[in-house]
C-alpha positions as CSV (number, residue, x, y, z in Angstrom):
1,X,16.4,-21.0,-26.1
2,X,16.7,-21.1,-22.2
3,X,18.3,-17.4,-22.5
4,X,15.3,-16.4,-24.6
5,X,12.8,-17.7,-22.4
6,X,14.6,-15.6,-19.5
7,X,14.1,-12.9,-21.6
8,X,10.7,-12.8,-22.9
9,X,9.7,-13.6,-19.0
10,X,11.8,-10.5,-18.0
11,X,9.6,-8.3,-20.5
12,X,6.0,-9.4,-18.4
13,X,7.1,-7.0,-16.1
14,X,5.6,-3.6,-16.0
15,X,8.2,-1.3,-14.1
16,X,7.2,2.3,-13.9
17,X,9.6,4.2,-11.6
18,X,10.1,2.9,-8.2
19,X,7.1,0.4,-8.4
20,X,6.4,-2.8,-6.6
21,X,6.5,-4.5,-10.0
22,X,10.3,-3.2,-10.3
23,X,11.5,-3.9,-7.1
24,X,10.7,-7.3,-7.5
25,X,12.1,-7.5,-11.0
26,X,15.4,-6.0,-9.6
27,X,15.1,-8.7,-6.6
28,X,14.6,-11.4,-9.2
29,X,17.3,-11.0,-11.5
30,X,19.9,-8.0,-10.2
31,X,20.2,-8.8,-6.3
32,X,21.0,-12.2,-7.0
33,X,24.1,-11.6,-8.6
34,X,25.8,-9.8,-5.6
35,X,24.4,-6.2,-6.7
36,X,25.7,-3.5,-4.4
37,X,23.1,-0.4,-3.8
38,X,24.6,3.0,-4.7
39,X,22.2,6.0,-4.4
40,X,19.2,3.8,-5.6
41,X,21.4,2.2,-8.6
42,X,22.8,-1.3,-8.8
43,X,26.5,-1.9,-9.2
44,X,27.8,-5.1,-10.5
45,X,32.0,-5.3,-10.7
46,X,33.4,-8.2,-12.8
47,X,37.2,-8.0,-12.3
48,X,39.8,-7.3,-14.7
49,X,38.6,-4.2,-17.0
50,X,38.6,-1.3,-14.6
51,X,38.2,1.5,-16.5
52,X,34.8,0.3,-18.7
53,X,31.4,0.7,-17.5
54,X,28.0,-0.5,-19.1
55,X,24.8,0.5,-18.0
56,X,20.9,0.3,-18.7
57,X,18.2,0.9,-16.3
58,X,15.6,-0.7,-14.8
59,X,12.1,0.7,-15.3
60,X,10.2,0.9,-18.0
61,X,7.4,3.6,-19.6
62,X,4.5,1.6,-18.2
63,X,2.2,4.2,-16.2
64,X,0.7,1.1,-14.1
65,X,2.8,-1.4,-12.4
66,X,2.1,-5.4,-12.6
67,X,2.5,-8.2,-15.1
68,X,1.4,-8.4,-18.8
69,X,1.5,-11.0,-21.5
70,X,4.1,-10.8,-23.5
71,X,3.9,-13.2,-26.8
72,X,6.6,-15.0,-29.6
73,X,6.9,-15.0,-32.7
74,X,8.9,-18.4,-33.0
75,X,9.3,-18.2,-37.0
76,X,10.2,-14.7,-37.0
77,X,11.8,-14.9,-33.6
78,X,10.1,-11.7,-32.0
79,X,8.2,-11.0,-29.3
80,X,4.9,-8.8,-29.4
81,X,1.7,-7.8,-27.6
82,X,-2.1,-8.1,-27.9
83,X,-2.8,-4.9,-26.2
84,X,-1.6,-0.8,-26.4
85,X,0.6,-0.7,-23.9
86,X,4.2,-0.4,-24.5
87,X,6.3,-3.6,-24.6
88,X,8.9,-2.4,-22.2
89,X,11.9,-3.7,-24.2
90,X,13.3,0.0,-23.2
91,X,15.7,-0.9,-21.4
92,X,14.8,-4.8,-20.3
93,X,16.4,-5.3,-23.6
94,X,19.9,-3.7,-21.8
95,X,19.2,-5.4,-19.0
96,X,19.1,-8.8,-20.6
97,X,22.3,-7.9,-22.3
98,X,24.0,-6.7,-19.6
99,X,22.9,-10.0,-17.2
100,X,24.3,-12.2,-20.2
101,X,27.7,-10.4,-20.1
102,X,27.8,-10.9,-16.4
103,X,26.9,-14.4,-16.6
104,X,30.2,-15.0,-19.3
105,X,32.2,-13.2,-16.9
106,X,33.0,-10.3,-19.6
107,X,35.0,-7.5,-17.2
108,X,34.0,-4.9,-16.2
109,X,31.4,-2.2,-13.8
110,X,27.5,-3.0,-14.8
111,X,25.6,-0.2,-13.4
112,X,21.5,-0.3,-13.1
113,X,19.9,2.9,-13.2
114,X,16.9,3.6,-11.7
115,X,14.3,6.1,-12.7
116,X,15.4,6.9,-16.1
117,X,12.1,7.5,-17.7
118,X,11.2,9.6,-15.2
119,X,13.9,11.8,-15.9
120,X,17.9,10.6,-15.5
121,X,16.9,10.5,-11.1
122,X,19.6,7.8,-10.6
123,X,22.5,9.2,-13.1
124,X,22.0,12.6,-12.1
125,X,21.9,10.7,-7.7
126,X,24.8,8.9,-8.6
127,X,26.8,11.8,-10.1
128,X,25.7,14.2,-7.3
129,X,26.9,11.9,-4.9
130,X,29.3,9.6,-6.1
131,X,32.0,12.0,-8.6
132,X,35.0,9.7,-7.8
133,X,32.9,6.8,-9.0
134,X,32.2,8.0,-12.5
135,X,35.4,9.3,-12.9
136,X,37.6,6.2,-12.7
137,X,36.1,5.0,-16.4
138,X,37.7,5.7,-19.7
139,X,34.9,4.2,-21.4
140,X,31.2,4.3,-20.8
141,X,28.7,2.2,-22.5
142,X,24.9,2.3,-22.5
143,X,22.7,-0.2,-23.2
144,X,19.8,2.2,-24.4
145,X,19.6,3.0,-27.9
146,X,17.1,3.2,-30.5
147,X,17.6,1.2,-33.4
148,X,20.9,-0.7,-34.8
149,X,23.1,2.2,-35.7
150,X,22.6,4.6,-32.8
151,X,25.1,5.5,-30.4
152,X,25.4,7.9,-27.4
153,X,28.1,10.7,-27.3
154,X,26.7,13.5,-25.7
155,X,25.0,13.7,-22.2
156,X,24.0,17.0,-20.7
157,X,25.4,18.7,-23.7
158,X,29.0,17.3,-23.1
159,X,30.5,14.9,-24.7
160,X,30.5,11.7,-23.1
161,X,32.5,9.0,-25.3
162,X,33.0,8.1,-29.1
């Protein structure tokens, strides 16, 4: 229940691109974990598994920054909204996942994006800048899918794992 509470107070923030609101989130629950900057993206290393990476990112498709109410549904186990804006469970749900993995020691790189609603800025800064980085991994998973059965293997019309 505790992990569920961190979660549903995770989705109350509103993180357009580069916002006050995601800052803070990314102060609250990335930094503290010994995050390392890398053109604008979070790394995370948990040793052992050197050649996997995971990664989500960190804003959301909010246009306005700030907090919102965010609601459960404790029969159904779900959490909603009263209002029309978006939930923001793309990607806070990868984030929560990816913090949880972290937590249980599962090895690995965990790399937070920034700007990917806006346009892949910090996976397109990160492979400008750091090449060497990206290509140390034999497997590459990403935390931000729609639906249950989805999974990414092409990126910029190459393929990118299976």
């Amino acid at each position: 229940m505790k992990e569920l509470q961190k979660l549903l107070q995770m989705l109350t923030y509103k993180r357009p691109a580069g916002s006050k609101s995601e800052i803070s989130f990314i102060k609250r629950y990335i930094l503290p974990l010994g995050a390392k900057a890398i053109s604008g993206n979070y790394v995370i290393e948990v040793p052992r598994d050197p050649d996997t990476m995971f990664s989500c990112h960190t804003d959301t498709v909010h246009h306005q920054g700030g907090t919102q109410q965010v609601l459960l549904d404790s029969n159904l186990q779900i959490a909603y909204k009263q209002d029309k804006e978006c939930l923001g469970a793309d990607d806070t749900a990868g984030v929560w996942i990816m913090l949880e993995m972290i937590k249980a020691r599962i090895p690995g790189t965990y790399l937070f994006h920034y700007g990917e609603e806006k346009g892949c800025i910090g996976s397109h800064a990160l492979a400008r800048d750091h090449p060497e980085l990206l290509r140390k991994f034999k497997r590459a998973i990403a935390f931000d899918r729609r639906g249950t059965t989805s999974i990414i293997t092409f990126q910029a019309s190459q393929r990118c794992c299976s």
